[in-house]
VEXDREN-2710 file (C-alpha; in Angstrom, 1 decimal):
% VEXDREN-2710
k/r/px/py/pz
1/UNK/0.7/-8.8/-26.8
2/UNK/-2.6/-8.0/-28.2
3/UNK/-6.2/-9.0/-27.4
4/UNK/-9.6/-8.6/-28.9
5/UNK/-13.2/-10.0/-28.5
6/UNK/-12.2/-12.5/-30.6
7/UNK/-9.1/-13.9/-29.7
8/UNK/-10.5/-14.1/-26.1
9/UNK/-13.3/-15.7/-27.4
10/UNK/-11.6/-18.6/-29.4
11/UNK/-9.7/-19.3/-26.1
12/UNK/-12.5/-19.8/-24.3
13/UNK/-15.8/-17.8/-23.0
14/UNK/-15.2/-19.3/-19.8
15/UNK/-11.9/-16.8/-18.4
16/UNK/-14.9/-14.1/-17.9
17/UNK/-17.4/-16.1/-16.1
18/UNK/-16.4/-15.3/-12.5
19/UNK/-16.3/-11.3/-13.0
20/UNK/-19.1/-10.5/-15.5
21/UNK/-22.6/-9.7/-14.3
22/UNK/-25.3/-10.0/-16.7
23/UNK/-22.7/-10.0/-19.5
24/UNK/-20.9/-6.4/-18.4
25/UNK/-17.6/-6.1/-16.1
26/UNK/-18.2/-6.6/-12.3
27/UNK/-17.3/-3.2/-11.3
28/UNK/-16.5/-2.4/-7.7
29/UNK/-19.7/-2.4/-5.7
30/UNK/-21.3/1.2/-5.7
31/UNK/-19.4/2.4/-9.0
32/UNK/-20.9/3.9/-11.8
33/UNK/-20.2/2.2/-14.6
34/UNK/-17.9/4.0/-17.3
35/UNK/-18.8/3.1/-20.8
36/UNK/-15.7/3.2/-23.0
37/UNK/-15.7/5.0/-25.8
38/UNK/-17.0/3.0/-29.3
39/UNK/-13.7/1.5/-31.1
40/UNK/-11.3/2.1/-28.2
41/UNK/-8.4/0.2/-27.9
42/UNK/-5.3/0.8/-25.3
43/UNK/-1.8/0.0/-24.5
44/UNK/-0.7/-1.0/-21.4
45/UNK/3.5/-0.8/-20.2
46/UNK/4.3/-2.5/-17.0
47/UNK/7.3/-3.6/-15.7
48/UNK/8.9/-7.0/-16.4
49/UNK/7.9/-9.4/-13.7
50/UNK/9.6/-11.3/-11.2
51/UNK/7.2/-13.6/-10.7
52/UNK/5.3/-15.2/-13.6
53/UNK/2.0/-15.2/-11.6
54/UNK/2.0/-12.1/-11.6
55/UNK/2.3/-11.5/-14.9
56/UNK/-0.3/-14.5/-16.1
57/UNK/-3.0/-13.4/-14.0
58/UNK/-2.5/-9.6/-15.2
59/UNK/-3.0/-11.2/-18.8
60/UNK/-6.1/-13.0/-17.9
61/UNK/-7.9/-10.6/-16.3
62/UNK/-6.9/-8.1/-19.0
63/UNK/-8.5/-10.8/-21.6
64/UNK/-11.5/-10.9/-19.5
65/UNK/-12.1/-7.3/-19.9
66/UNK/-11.8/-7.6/-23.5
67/UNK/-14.3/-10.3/-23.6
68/UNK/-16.6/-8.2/-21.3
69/UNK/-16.6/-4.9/-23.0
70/UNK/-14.8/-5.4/-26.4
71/UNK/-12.0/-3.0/-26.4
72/UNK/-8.4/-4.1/-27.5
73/UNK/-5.8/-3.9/-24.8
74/UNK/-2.4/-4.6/-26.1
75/UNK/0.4/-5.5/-23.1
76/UNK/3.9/-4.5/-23.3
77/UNK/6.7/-4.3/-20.8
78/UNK/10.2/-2.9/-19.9
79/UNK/12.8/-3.8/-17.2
80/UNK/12.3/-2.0/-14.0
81/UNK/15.5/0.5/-14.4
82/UNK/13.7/1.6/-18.6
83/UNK/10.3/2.5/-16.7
84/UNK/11.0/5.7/-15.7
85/UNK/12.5/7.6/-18.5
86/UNK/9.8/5.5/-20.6
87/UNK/7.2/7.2/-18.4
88/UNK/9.1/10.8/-18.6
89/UNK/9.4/10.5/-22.2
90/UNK/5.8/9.9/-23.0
91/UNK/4.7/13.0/-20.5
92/UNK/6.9/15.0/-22.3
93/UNK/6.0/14.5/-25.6
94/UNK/2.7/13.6/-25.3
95/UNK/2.2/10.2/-27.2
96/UNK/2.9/6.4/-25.8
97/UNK/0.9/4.0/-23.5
98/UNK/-2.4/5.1/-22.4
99/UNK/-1.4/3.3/-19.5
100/UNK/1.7/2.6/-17.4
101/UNK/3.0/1.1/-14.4
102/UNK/5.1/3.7/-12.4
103/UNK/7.4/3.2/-9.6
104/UNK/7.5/5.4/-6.1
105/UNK/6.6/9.1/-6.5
106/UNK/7.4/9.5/-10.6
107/UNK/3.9/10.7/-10.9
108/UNK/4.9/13.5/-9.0
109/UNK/7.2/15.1/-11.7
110/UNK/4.6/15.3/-14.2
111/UNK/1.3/15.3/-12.5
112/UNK/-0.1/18.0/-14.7
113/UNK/0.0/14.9/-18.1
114/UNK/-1.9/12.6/-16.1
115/UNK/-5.4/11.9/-16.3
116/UNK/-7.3/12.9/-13.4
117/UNK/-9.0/9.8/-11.5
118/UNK/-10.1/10.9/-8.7
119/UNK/-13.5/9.6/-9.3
120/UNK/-12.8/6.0/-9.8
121/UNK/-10.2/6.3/-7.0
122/UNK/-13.1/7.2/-4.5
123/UNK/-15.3/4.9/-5.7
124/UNK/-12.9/1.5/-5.5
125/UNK/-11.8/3.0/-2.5
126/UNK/-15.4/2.8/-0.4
127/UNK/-16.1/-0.2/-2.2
128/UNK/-13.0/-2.1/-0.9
129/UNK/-12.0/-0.6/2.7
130/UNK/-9.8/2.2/1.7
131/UNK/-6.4/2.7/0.5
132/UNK/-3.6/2.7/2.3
133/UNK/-1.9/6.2/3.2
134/UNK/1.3/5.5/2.1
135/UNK/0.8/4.2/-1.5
136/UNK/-2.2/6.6/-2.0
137/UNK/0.1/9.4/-0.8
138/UNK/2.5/8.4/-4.4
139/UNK/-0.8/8.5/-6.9
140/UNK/-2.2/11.9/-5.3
141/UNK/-1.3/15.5/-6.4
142/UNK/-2.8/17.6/-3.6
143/UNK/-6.1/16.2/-3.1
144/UNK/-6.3/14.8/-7.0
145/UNK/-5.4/11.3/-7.8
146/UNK/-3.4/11.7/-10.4
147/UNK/-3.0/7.3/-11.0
148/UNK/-4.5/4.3/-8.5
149/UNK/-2.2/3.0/-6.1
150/UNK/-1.3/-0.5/-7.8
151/UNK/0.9/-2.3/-5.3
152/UNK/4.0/-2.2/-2.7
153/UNK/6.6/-4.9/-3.3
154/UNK/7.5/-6.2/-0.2
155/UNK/11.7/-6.1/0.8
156/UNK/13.0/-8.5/3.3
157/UNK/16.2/-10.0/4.3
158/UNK/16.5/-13.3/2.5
159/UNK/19.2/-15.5/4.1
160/UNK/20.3/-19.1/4.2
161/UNK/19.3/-20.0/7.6
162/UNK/21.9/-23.3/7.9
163/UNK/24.7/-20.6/7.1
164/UNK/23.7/-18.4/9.6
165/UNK/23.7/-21.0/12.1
166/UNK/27.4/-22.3/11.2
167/UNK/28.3/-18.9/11.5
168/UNK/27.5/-19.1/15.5
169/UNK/24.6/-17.7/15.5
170/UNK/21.1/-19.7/16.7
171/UNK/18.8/-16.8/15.7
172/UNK/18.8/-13.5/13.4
173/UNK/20.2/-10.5/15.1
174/UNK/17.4/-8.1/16.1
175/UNK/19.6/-4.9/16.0
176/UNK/22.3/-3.7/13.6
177/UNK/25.1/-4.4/15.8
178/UNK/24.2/-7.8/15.6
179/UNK/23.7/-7.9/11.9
180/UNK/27.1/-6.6/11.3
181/UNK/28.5/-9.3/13.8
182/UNK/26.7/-11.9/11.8
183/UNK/27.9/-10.1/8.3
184/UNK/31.4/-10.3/9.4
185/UNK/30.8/-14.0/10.9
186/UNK/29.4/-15.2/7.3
187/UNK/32.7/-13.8/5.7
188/UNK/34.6/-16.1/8.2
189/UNK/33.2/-19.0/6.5
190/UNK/33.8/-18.1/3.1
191/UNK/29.5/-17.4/2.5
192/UNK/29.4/-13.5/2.3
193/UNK/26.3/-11.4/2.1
194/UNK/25.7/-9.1/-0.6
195/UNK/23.0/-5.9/-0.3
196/UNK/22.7/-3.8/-3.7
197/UNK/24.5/-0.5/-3.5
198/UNK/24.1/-0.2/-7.4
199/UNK/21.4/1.8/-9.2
200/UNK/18.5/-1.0/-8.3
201/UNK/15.2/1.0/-8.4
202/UNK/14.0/-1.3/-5.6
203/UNK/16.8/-2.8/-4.3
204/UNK/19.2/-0.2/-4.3
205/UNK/17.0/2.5/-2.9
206/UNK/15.1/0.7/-0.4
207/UNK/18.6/-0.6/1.6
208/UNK/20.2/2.9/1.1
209/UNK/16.9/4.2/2.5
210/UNK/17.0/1.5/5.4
211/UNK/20.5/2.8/6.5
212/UNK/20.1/6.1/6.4
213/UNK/16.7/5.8/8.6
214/UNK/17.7/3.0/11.1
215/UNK/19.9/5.5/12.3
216/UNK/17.9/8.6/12.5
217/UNK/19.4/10.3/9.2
218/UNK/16.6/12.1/7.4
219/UNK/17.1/13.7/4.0
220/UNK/14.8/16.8/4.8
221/UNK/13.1/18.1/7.6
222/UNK/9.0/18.6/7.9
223/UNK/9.6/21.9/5.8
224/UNK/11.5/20.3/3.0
225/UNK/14.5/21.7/4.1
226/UNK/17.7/19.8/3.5
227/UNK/19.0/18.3/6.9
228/UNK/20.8/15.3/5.2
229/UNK/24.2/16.8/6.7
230/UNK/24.2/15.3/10.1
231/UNK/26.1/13.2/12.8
232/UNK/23.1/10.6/11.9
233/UNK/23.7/10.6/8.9
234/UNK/27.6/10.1/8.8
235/UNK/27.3/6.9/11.5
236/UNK/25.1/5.5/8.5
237/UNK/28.1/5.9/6.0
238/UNK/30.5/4.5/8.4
239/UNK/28.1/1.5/9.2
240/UNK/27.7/0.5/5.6
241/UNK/31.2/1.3/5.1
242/UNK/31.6/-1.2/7.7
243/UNK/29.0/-3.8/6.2
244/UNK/30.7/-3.5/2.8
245/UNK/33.7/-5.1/3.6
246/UNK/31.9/-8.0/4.6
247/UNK/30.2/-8.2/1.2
248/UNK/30.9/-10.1/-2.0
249/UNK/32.9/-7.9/-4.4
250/UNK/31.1/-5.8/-6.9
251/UNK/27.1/-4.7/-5.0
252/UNK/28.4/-1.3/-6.3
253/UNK/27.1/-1.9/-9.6
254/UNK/24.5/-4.5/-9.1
255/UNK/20.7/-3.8/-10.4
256/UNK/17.4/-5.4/-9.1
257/UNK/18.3/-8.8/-11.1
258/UNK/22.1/-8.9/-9.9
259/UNK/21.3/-9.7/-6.1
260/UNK/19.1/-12.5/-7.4
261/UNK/21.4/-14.0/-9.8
262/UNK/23.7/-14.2/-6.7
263/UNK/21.7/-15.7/-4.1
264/UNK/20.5/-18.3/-6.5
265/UNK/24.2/-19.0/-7.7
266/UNK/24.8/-19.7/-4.2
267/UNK/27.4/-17.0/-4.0
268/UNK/26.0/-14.6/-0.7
269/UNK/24.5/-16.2/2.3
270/UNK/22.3/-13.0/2.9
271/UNK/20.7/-10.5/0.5
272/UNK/17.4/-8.1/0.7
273/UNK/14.5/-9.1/-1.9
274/UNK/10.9/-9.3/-2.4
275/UNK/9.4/-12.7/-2.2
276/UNK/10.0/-13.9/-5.8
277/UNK/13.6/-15.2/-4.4
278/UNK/11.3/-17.7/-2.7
279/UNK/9.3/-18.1/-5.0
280/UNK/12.5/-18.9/-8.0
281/UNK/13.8/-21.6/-5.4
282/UNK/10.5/-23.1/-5.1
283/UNK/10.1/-23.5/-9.0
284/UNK/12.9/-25.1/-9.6
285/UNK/13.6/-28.5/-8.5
286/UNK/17.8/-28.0/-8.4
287/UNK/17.0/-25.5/-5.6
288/UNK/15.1/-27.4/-3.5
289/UNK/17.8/-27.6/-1.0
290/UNK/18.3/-23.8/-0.8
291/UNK/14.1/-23.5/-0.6
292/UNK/14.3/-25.4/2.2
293/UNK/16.9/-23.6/4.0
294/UNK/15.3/-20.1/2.8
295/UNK/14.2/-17.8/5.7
296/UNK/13.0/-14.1/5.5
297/UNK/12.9/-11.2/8.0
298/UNK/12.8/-7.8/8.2
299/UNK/15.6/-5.6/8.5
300/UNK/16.8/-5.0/12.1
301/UNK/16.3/-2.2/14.1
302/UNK/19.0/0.7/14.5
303/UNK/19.9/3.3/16.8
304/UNK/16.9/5.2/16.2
305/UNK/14.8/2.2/18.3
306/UNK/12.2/1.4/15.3
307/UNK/11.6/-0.1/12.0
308/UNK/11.9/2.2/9.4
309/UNK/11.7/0.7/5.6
310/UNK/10.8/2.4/2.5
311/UNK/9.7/-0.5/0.2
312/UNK/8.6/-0.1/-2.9
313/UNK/5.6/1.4/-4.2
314/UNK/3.9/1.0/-8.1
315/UNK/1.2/3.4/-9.1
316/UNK/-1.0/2.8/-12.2
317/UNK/-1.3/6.2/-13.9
318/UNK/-2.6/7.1/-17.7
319/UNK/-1.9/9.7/-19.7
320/UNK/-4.4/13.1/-20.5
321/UNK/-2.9/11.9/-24.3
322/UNK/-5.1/9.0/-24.4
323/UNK/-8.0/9.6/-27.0
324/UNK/-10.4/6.8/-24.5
325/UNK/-10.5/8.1/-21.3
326/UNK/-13.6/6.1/-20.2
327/UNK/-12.0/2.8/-22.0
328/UNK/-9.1/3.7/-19.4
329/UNK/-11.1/4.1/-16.7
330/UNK/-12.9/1.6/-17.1
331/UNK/-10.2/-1.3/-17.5
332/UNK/-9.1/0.5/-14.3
333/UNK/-12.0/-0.1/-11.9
334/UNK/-12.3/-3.7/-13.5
335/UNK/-8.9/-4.2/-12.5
336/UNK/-9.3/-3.9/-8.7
337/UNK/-12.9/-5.4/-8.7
338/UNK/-12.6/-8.4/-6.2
339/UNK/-12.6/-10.8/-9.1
340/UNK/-9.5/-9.5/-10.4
341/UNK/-7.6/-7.9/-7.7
342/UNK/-7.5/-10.5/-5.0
343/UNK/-6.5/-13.1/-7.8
344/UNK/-3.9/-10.8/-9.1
345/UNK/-2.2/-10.3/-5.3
346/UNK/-2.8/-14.4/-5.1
347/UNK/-1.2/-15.4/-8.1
348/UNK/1.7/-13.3/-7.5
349/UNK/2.4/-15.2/-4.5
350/UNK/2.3/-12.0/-2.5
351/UNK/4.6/-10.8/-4.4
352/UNK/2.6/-7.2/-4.8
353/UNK/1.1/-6.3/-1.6
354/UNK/-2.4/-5.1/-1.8
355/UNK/-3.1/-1.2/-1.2
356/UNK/-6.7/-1.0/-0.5
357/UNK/-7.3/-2.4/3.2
358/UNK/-10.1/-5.0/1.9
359/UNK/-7.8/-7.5/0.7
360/UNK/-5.3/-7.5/3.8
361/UNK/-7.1/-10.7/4.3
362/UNK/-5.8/-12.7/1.5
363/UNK/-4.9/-16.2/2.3
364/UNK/-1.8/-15.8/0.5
365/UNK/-0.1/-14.0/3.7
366/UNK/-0.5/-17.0/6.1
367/UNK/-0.5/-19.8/3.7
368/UNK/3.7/-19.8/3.6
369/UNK/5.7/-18.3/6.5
370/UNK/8.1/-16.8/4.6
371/UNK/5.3/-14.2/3.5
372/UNK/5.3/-12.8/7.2
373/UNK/7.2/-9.8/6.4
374/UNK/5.6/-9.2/3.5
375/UNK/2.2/-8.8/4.1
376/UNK/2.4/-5.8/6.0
377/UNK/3.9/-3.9/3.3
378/UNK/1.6/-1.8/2.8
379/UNK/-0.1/-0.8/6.3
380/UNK/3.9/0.4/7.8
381/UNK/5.9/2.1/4.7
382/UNK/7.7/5.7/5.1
383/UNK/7.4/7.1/2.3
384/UNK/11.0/8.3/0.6
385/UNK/10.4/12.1/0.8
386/UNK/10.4/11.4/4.5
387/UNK/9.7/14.1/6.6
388/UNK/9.0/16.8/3.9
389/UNK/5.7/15.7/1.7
390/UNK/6.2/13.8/-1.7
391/UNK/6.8/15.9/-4.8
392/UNK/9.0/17.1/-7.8
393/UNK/11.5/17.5/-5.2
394/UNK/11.4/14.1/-3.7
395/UNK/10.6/12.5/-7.2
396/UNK/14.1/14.1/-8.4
397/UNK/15.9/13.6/-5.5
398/UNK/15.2/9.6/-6.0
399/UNK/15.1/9.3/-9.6
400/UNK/18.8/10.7/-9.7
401/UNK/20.0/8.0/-6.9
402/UNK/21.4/10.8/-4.8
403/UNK/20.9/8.4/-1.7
404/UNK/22.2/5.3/-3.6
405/UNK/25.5/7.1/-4.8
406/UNK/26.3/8.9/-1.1
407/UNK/26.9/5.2/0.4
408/UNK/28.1/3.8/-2.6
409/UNK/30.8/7.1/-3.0
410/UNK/31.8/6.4/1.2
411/UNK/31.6/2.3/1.1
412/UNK/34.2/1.9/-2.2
413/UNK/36.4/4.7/-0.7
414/UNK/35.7/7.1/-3.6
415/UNK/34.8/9.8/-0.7
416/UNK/35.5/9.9/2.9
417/UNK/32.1/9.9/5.0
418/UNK/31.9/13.2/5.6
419/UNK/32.6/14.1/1.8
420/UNK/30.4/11.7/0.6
421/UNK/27.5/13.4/2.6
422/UNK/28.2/16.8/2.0
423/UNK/28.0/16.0/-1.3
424/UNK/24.8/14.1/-1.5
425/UNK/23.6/17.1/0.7
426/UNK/24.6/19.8/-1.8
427/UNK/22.6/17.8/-4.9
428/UNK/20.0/17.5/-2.8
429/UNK/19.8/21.2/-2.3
430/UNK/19.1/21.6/-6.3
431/UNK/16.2/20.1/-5.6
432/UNK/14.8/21.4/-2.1
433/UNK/15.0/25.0/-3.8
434/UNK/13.8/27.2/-0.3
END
């Protein structure tokens, strides 16, 4: 989708009112503002959304930009699993989007195409409390930001709260001992879970991620060397190997949309999602029974005595291509003026966490309790290059599921444990080159 001056115009004048100050954007207090070039026009690619808020309120704040400075922004978008080699492609050969929605640390293996935004970065940073270490540590290249930390989307364990009751158990296991218990327990009664050991770019990574780390498995050490061959690591296979056979047949292949399509169907008691599971119940009255039965949590705690989750992170990053830098730039800082941010985290029904520390305050994370585990997204993420630092290494290492196939490998009996780590361990030595 396209839109101009004019088409925002005939709409109506009034989609700008609350974020234009004397007829030019509201930029983030303290800013300079960035005049875009005369006749620019860009193109935006994000991923497809989950939840339509999310979406809407991206549109009309992108259609208040146009009305407020006059450049064109045309919005398209791509399922989460296209974005990355969509991204690669267009840093490799040097034409696309001027602007893209990336997930976890892909700007990392091409930070040298994108456009340098450190300025803006500091900027809507002092203006709006700071960003968050962990996403800011996925848009920085050294001490450049190389994109703006966009959002962390939230992943909790979304379960049908009756079922786990009739399954004998009053309350939510706080440890994995317990959640296997209560895995095997749901089985019993013919309502098994179902957790994504497919190539999901959220799903899949962020509960293959949660295993390993819940019981002290690391995939390097502080010096990026590979330590993913360990006893921790193998009672992590064996766990999920365990889990598995508890689940509904097929998680090997599932994507991000599959573990939806199954909760809603009514087919797993159990699965791990961001809030737009919630949010699909809620919107449509034939679910009403499962919204209200609908609780969240995080995922428990394992032998390594703390949480540890890697959720995931999008980072909004343009291209050194673009012929309008300063039209980029400045659709960026409107963007995460107040005005647009805190309605954009609203609409999407906290669906995308914030990642600047002014807009922790958002009345979406208290107005429904099933946001709880959501809201703190962004303050207690480990970032998945965990312990080494984020880079072409770690981006590599994730983009090429090495993680998501070592469990998947051990859990269908493809591998045993131990060859199903040693394995993962060699490919990930291809990329931690020492």
């Amino acid at each position: 989708m396209k839109f101009t001056r004019r088409d925002v115009l005939a709409t109506g004048a009034g989609l700008g009112a609350a974020s234009l100050i004397g007829g030019v954007p509201a930029f983030a207090q303290g800013a300079a503002k960035i005049e875009p070039e005369k006749g620019a026009s860009l193109r935006v690619l994000r991923w497809s959304p989950f939840v339509k808020g999310d979406e809407d309120a991206w549109i009309a704040n992108t259609k208040k930009f146009t009305e407020a400075t006059g450049v064109e922004v045309r919005i398209d978008k791509e399922s989460w699993e296209d974005i990355r080699p969509k991204a690669a492609v267009a840093a490799n050969v040097g034409s696309g989007p001027d602007i893209m929605f990336v997930w976890f640390d892909d700007p990392q293996q091409y930070p040298d195409k994108l456009l340098d935004v450190s300025d803006i970065a500091g900027q809507i940073g002092s203006a709006h409390g700071g960003w968050y270490e962990g996403p800011a540590s996925y848009a920085k290249s050294g001490d450049k930001f190389v994109g703006l930390p966009l959002a962390v989307i939230g992943n909790a364990v979304c379960y049908r709260d009756s079922w786990v009751k009739q399954a004998g158990f009053s309350e939510f296991p706080k440890d994995t001992a317990g959640f296997l218990e209560l895995c095997k327990a749901l089985k019993g009664i013919n309502h098994p879970a179902g957790f994504t050991h497919g190539h999901g770019v959220g799903d899949g990574n962020n509960y293959a991620h949660w295993l390993l780390w819940s019981h002290g498995g690391q995939v390097v050490d502080e010096n990026s060397k590979v330590v993913l061959d360990s006893p921790e690591t193998i009672a992590a296979v064996k766990y999920a190997s365990e889990l598995y056979k508890t689940f509904i047949p097929g998680t090997e292949s599932w994507l991000d949309v599959n573990n939806n399509r199954a909760f809603l169907a009514g087919e797993v008691s159990m699965t791990a999602n961001g809030i737009s599971l919630a949010y699909a119940t809620k919107k449509d009255p034939k679910l009403a029974e499962m919204a209200a039965d609908l609780k969240t949590t995080n995922f428990p705690v394992g032998p390594v005595g703390k949480k540890v989750e890697l959720f995931q992170v999008t980072t909004l990053i343009a291209f050194k291509y673009t012929k309008f830098p300063n039209a980029v730039k400045a659709y960026m800082q409107f963007m995460y003026d107040e005005a647009q941010m805190a309605d954009w985290v609203t609409q999407s029904s906290g669906y995308c966490c914030q990642t600047l520390k002014g807009y922790a305050n958002n009345p979406v994370w208290t107005a429904d309790p099933l946001a709880a585990p959501y809201a703190v997204a962004s303050e207690t993420l480990r970032p998945n290059g965990y312990a080494g630092p984020l880079g072409t290494a770690s981006a590599g290492f994730m983009a090429d599921y090495v993680l998501v196939d070592m469990f998947a490998e051990a859990v269908t009996g493809q591998r045993s444990p131990e060859e199903a780590v040693k394995r993962a361990a060699k490919r990930a030595e291809r990329y931690y080159r020492t």
